[in-house]
Backbone bond lengths (Angstrom), bond angles and torsions (degrees), N, CA, C in turn:
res aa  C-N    CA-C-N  psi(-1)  N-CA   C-N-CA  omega(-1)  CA-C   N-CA-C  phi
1 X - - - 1.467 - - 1.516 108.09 -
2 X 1.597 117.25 148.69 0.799 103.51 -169.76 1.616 105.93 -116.50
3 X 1.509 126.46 154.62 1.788 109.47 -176.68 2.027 102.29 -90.37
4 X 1.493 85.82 -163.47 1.847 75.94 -157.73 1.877 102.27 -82.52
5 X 1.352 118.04 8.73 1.539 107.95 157.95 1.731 113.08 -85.50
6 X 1.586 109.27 -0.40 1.697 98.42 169.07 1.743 81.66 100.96
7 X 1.585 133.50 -34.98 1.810 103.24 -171.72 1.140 112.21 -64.30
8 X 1.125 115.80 156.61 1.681 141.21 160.59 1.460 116.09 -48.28
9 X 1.195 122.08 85.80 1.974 118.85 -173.95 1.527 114.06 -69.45
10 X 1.260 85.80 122.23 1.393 104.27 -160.76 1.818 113.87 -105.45
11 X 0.881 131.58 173.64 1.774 128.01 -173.01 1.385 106.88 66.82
12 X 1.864 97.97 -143.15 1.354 101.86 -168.90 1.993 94.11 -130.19
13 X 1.317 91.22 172.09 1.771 97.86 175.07 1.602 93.13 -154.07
14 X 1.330 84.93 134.12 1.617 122.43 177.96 1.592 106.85 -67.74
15 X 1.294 155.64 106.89 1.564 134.95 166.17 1.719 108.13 -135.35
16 X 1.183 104.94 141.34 1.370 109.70 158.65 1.326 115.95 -86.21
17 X 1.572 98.74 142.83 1.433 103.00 -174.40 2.036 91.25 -119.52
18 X 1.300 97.80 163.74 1.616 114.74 -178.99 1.180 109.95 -146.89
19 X 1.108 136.21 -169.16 1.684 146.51 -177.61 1.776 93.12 -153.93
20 X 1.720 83.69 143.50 1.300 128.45 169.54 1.639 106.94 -129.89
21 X 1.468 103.80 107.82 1.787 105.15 -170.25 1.367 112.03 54.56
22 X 1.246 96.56 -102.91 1.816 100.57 -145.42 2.288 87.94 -114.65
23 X 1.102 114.94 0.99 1.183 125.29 -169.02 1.231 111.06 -89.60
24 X 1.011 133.98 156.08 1.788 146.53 123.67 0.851 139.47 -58.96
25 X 1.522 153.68 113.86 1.868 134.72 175.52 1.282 94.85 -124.41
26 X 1.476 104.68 168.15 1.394 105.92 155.90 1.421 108.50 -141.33
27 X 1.458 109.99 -168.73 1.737 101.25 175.09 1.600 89.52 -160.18
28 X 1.342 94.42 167.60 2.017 99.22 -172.05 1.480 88.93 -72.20
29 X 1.357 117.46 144.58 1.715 126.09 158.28 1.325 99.87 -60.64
30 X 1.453 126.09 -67.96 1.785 108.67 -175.92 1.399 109.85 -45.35
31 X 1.337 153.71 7.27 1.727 143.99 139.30 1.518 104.60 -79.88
32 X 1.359 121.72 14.43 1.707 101.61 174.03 1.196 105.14 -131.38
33 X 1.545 104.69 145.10 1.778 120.56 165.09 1.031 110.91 -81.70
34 X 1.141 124.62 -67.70 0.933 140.35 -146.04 1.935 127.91 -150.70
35 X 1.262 127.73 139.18 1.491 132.05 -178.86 1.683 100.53 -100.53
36 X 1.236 121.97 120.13 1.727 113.62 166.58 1.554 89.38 -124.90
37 X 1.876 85.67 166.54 1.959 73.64 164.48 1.591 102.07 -118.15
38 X 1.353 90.94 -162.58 2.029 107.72 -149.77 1.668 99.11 -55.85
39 X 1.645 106.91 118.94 1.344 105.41 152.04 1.333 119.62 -116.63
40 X 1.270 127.44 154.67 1.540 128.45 -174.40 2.035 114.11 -38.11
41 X 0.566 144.62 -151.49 1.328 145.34 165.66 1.371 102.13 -154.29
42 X 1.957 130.87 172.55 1.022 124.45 145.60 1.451 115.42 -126.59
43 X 1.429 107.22 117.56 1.381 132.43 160.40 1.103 105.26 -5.16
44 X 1.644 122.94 144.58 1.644 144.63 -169.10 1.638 99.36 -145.96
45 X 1.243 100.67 109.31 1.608 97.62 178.97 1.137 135.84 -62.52
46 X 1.192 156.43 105.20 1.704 165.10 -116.90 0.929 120.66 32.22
47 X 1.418 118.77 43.95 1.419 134.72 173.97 1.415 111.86 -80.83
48 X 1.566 106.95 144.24 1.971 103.65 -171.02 1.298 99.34 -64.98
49 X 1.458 136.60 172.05 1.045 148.45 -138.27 1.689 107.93 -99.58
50 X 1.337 112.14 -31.55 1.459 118.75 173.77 1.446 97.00 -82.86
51 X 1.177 141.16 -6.73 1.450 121.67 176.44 1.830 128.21 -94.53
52 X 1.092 109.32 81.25 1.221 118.81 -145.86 1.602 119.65 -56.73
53 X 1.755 97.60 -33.02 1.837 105.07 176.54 0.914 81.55 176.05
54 X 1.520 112.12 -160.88 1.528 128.37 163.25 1.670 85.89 -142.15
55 X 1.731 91.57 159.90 1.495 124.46 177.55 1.769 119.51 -109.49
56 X 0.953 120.62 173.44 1.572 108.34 174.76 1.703 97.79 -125.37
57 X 1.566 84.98 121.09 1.718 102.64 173.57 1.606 112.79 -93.82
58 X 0.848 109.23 114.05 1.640 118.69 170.55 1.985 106.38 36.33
59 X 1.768 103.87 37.19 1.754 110.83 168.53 1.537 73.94 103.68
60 X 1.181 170.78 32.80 1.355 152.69 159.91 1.530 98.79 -120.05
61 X 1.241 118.50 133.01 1.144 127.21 -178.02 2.265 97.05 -110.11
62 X 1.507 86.62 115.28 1.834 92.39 -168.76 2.184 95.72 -123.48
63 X 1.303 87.36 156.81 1.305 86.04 -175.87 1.610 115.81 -101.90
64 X 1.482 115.90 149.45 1.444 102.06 -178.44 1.377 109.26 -111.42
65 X 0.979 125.28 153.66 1.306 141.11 154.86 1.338 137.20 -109.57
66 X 0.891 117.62 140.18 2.128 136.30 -176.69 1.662 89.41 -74.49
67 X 1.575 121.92 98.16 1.193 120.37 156.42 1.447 120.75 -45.82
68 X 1.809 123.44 -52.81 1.567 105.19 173.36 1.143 131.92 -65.96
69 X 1.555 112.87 -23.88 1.698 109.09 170.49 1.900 113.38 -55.69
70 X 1.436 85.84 -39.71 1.919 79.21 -166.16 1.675 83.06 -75.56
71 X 0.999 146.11 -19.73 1.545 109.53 -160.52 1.736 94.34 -117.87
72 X 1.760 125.00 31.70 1.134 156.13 144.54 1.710 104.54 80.41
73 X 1.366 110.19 44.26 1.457 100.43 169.98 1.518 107.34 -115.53
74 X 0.916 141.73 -160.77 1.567 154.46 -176.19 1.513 111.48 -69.80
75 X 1.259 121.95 125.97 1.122 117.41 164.43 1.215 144.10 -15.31
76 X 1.234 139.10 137.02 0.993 121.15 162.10 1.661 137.16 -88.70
77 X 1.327 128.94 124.95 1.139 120.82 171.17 1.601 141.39 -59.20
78 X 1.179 153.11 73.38 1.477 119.75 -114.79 1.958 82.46 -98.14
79 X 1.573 98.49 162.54 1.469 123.95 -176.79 1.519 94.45 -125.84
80 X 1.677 100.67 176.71 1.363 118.33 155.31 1.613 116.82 -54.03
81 X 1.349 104.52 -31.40 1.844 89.27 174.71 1.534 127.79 -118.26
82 X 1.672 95.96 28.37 1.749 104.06 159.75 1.554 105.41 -91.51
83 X 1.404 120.12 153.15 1.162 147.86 -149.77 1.588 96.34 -152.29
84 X 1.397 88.86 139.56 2.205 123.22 -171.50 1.826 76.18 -104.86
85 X 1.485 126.92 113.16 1.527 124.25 143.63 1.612 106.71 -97.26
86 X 1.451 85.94 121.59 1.517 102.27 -168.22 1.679 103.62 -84.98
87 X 1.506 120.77 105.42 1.442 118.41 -179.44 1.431 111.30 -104.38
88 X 1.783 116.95 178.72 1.069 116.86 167.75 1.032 108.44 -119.86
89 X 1.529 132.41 133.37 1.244 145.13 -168.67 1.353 128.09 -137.71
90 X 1.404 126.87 99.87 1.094 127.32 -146.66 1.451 130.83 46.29
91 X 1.649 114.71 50.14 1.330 105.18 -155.76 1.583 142.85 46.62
92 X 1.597 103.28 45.98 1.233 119.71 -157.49 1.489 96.15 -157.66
93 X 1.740 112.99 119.86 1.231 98.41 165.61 1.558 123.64 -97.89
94 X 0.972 121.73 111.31 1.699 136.81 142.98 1.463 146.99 -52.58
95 X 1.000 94.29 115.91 2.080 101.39 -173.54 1.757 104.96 -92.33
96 X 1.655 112.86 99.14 1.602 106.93 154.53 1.201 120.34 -54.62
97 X 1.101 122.91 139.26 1.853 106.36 154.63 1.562 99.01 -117.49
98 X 1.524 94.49 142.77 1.820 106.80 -161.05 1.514 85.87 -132.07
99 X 1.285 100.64 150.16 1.939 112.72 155.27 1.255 109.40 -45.85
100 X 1.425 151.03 -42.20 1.294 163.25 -112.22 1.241 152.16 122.77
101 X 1.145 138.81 110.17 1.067 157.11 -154.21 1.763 109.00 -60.92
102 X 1.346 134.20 98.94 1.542 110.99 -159.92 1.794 101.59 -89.62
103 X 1.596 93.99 -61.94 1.777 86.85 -152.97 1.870 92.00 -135.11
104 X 1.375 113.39 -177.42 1.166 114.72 -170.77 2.181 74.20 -135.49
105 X 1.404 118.46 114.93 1.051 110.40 168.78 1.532 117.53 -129.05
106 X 1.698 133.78 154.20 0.608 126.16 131.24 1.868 133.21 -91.57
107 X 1.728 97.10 157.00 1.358 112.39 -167.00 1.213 101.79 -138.07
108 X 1.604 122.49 145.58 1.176 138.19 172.30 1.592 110.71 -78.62
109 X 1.255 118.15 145.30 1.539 143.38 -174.73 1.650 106.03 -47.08
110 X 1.582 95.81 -56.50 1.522 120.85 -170.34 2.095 105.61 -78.10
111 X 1.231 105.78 6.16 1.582 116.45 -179.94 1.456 100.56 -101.54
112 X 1.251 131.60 -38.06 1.223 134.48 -165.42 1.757 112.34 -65.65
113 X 1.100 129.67 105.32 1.202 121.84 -177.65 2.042 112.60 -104.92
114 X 1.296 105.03 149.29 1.346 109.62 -167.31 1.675 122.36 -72.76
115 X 1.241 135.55 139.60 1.251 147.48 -160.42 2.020 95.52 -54.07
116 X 1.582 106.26 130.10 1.514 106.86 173.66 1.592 102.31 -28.66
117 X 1.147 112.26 176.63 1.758 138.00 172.40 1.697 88.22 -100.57
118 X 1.322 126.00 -46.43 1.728 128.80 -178.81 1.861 116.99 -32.54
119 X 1.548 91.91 -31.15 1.480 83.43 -173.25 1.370 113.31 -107.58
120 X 1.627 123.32 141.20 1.408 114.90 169.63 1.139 149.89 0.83
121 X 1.309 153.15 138.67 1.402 121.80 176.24 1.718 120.27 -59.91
122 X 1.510 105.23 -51.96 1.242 112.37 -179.25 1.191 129.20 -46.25
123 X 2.016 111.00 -39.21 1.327 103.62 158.48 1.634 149.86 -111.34
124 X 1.730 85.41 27.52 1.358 117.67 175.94 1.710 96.71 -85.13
125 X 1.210 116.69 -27.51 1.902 120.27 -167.80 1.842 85.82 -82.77
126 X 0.953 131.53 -27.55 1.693 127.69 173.88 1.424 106.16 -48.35
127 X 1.587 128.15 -56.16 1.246 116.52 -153.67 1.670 100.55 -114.62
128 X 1.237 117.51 131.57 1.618 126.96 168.70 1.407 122.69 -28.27
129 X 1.386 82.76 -75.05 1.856 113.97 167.31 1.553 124.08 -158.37
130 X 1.024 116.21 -166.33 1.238 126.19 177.94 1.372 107.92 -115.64
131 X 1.659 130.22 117.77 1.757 115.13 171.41 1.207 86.16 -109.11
132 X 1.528 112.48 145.55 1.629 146.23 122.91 1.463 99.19 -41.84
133 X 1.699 109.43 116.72 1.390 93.47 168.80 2.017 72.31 -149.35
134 X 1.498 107.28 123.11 1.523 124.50 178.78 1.528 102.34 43.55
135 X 1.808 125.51 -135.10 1.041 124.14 157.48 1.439 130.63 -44.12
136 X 1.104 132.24 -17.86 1.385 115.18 -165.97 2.010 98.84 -134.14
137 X 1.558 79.63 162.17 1.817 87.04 -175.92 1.891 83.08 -105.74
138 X 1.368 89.26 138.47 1.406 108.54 161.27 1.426 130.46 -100.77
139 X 1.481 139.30 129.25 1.681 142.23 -143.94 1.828 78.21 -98.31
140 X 1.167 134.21 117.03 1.700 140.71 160.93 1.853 100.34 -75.38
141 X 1.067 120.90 99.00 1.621 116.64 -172.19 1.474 110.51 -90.99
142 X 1.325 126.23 142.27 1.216 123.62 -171.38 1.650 91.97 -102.78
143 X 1.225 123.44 114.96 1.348 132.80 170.00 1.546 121.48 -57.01
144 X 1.716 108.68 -41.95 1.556 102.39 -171.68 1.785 97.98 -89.41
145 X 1.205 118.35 6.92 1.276 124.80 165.26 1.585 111.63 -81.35
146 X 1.837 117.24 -46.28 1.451 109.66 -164.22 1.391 94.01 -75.10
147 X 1.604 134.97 -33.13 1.283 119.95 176.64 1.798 136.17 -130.00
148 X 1.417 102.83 70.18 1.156 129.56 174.39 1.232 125.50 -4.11
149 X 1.694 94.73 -73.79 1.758 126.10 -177.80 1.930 95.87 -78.10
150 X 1.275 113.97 103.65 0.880 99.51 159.61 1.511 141.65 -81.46
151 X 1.509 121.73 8.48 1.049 145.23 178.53 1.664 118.04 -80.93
152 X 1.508 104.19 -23.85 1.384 112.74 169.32 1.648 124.49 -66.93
153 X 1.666 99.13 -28.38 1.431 103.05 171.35 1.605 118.33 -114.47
154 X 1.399 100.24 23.73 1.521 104.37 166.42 1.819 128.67 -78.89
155 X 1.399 91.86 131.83 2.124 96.78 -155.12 0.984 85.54 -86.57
């Protein structure tokens, strides 16, 4: 696979992967602080629809977001075993909220394969790649891709 200057990615990369429904994602571990699990949020008035509230992290007030809304599937319901992964994103910290937290994996460079040609450009630039990892393909999500405007998730 190649990254977006065209080199050949080479070594290994660390990512957590989670589920949304019936899915897999993952995200690079160097974008995460931290794993908490589900706390309530409070509502932000005309906030886009995946942005659920923000919470206060240790005096930091960070915003969360509904990972399947932004990446356009069904809400999420949160349980005892959905989890807020608290990332940094563009110098910005951000709370996912995921169904669950799956695995902490490493993957080789040369495993990572590139997003179909089938999907759009715009939302082919969402996902890194695709890994084969045993049964299941995992979605590699490019974070400063799912949120551009950083003003949309400003608390």
């Amino acid at each position: 696979m190649n990254d977006k200057t065209g080199a050949k990615m080479a070594g290994t990369l660390e990512i957590i992967s989670f589920h949304l429904g019936e899915q897999v994602f993952c995200v690079n571990i160097m974008s995460v602080r931290e794993i908490r699990g589900w706390a309530p949020s409070t509502m932000l008035p005309h906030s886009p629809p995946h942005v659920l509230g923000v919470i206060n992290l240790r005096g930091s007030v960070i915003p969360v977001i509904d990972m399947a809304i932004r990446l356009g599937l069904p809400a999420i319901k949160p349980t005892e075993r959905s989890a807020i992964i608290v990332t940094n994103i563009a110098g910005k910290l951000v709370g996912l909220l995921v169904e669950n937290v799956s695995d902490m994996i490493t993957v080789k460079g040369e495993d990572l394969q590139p997003a179909p040609e089938v999907m759009p450009t715009a939302e082919r630039g969402l996902t890194k790649a695709i890994i084969p990892v045993a049964d299941q393909m995992i979605c590699y999500l490019d974070l400063d891709a799912l949120f551009p405007d950083s003003e949309e998730m400003a608390a």
